[in-house]
N, C-alpha and C positions, 0 to 999 in steps of 0.2 A: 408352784401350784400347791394350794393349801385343801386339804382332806379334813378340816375339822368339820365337824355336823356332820357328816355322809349317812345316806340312807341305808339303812340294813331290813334285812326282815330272815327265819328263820332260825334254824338251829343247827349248829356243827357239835357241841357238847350234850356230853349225857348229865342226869342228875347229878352224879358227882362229879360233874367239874374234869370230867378225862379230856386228855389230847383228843385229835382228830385223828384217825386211823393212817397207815405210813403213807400210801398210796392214795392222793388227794389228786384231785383236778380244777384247776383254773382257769375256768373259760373268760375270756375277754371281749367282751365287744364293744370295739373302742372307733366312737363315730363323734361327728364334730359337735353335737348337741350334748352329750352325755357319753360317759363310757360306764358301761352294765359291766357287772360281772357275777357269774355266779363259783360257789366252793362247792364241790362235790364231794363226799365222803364214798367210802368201798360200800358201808350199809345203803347209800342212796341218800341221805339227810343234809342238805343243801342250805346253801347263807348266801344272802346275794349283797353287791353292796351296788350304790350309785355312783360312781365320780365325775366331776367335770370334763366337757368333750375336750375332745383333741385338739391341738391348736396345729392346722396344718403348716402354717407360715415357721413353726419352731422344731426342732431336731424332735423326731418322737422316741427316740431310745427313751432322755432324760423321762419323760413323761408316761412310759411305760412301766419304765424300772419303777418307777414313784408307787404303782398300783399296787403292784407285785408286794415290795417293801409292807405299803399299808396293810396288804390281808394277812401275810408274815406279822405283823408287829401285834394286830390286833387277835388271833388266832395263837400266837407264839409258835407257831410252827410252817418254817414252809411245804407249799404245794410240791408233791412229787411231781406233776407235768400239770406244766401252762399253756393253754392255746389262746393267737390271739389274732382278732380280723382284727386289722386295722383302716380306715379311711385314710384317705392321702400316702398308703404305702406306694414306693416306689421298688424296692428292692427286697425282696424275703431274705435274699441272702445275704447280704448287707447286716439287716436289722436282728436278723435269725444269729449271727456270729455276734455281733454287740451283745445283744440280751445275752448269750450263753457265758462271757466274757465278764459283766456288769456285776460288782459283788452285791448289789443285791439280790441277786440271783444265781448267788452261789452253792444253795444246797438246794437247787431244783434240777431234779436229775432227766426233765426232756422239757422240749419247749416247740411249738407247731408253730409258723406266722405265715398267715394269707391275707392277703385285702380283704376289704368288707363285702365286697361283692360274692364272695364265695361262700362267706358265712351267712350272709343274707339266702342265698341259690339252697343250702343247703336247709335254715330254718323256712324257709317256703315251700320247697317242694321233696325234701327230706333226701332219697335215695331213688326219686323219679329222674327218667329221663326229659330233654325240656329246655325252657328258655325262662329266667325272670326275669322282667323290666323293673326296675329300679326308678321309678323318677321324683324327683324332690326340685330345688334348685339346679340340679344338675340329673341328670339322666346315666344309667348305664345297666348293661342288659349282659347277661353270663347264659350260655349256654352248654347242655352237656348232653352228650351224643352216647352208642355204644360204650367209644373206646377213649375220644378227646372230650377236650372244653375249648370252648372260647368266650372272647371279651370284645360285643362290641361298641364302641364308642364310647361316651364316660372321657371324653378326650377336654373336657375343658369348656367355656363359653366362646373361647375365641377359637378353637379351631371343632370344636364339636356340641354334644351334648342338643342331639337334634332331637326338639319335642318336649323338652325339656319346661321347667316354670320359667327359666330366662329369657329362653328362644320364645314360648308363648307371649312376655312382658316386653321383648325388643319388637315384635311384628305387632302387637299393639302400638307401641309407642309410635313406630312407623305409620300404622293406618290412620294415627290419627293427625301424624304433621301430613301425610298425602292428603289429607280431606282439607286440614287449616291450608295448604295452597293451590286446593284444587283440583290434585293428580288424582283423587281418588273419593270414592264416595262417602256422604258422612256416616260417621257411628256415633251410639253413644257411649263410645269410650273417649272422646273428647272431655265430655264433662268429668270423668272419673278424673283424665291428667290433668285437669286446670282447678280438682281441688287440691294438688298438691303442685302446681306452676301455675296459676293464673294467666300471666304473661306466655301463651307458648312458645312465641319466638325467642325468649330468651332462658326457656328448659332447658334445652341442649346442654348451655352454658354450665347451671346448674348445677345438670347432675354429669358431665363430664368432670367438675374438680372436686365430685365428693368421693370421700375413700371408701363409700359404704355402696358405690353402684351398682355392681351384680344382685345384691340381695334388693334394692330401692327395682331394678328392673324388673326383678322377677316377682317383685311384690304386685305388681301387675295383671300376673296371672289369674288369680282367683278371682279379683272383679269382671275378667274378661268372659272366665266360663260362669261366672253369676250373668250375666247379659247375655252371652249363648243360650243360655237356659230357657231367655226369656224373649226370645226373638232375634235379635238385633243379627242383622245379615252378618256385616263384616265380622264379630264374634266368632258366629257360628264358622266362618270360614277359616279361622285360624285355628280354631279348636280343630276342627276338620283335619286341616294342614297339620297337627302335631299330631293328631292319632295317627296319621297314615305315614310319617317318621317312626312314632313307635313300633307300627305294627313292622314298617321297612326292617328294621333293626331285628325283633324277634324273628322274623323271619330267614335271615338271613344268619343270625346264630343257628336256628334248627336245621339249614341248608347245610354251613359251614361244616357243623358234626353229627350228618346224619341220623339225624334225630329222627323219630318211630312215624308215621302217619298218627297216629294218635296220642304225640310229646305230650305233655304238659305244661302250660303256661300261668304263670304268675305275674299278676301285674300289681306291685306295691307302690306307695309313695303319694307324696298331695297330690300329684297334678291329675291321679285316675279316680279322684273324689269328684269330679266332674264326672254326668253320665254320659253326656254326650261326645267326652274324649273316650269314655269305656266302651259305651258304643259302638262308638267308629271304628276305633282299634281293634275290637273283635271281630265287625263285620270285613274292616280290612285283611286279619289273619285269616280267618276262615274263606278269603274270597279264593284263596291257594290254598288252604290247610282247614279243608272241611271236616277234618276228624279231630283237631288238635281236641284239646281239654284245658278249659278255664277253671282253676282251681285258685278255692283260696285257701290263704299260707297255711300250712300245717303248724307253723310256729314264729318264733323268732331268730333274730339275729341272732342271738345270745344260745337259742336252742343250738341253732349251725355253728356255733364259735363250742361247743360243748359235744355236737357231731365230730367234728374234724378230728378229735382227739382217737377218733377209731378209725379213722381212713389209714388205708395203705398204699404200698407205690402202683396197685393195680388196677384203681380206680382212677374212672375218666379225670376227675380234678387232678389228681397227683403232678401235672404238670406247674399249677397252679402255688401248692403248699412248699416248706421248707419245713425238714423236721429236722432237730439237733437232737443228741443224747450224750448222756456222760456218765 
């Protein structure tokens, strides 16, 4: 992975050119589009850079360690603690032992690692109790209660991720071969799939031997809730049909961890740029959680990946994070 050009913006040096103070912080927020990171100095005076996303198909140690290195190299000095959400984490404690291991991160003396979903929960709704939905290409929703958290769905296209831009772009694709024989009634989401398959009977085909499907499926979505918008029945009904997943989902994280009558909910991501999914989804939450609160994000990802670094073993996520020290 090549870090030349990367984007920077502020200041970790004073006029004369001094080191960074010994106690630095390295938040990461490493997602498949981009990984953000900001440097934190003890005065507060902060440098951020840009790096290329994640490549979840490849080992993320290498491509972590890689970050770390850079702001070391560029800084001349390393972070005393690094936090870092990662996308596509499997294991904290896996990844949490590597990184502490990894000599480029050998004079970094703590290191935090959570999924991105926590970093996200955290820069959306801070220190609130609550549920945020997550949805992009994939969906996934983190809730936190008095005392726990939970995670639910984020499982995948093929075994989850309901509500989601894919699951919105597969029930498309479905309504519109049910209309081409018949089963079902027409939309005008026909025309959207035949300016990109002509031929529908031989779509299928297509896009089953292309290696780029989930995103070609999910691309989908946004024409569908563009045609919701604008009448078209079948739309409207599948938009319908994923708010009322989403809202299933938040609701059932506030259930799971006792979350407040008046939790807090955050709903990010493309697919709630649609208002008719935001809509829904709300009237669906509050059809059982008349007091919740619809809040927008207090921050970012990158703000939550720059949180974490304060949390303790006595907070509800703590199940969630892995911290090392040396």
């Amino acid at each position: 992975m090549s870090y030349a050009g990367f984007w920077s913006r502020g200041a970790t040096f004073d006029d004369q050119g001094d080191h960074l103070p010994e106690h630095t912080l390295l938040a990461i927020d490493a997602g498949q589009t981009g990984i953000k990171t900001r440097l934190t100095a003890t005065d507060a005076t902060a440098q951020e850079w840009l790096f290329p996303g994640v490549l979840t198909d490849r080992p993320l140690l290498a491509q972590l360690a890689a970050v770390v290195a850079e702001v070391t190299r560029v800084t001349s000095q390393a972070p005393h603690t690094v936090t870092f959400g990662v996308s596509g984490l499997t294991s904290a404690d896996v990844e949490a032992d590597a990184l502490m291991q990894h000599p480029d991160l050998a004079e970094v003396h703590r290191i935090v690692v959570t999924h991105d979903s926590v970093t996200s929960f955290l820069g959306v709704l801070g220190d609130q109790q609550g549920a945020v939905v997550a949805a992009g290409t994939g969906v996934v929703t983190l809730g936190v209660g008095p005392e726990h958290s939970t995670r639910v769905d984020g499982w995948g296209y093929m075994m989850g991720d309901a509500g989601s831009g894919y699951w919105i772009g597969r029930a498309a694709l479905d309504a519109v071969m049910r209309a081409h024989d018949g089963r079902g009634p027409s939309t005008a989401l026909t025309s959207v799939v035949q300016e990109r398959w002509p031929d529908l009977e031989t779509a299928y085909v297509a896009l089953q031997s292309s290696e780029d499907r989930v995103r070609t499926v999910a691309s989908f979505a946004a024409p569908t809730a563009a045609l919701a918008a604008s009448g078209d029945e079948v739309s409207i009904r599948i938009c319908r049909d994923a708010a009322a997943e989403l809202a299933t989902a938040a609701l059932a994280a506030l259930r799971v961890t006792d979350a407040p009558a008046d939790a807090a909910i955050g709903a990010i991501g493309g697919v709630f740029g649609s208002d008719v999914i935001r809509s829904a989804f709300e009237d669906a939450v509050r059809a059982e959680r008349p007091d919740a609160r619809f809040v927008p994000p207090a921050g970012s990802g990158l703000d939550g990946a720059v949180a974490l670094a304060a949390l303790g073993t006595a907070h509800p996520l703590h199940e969630r994070f892995v911290e090392r020290t040396r």
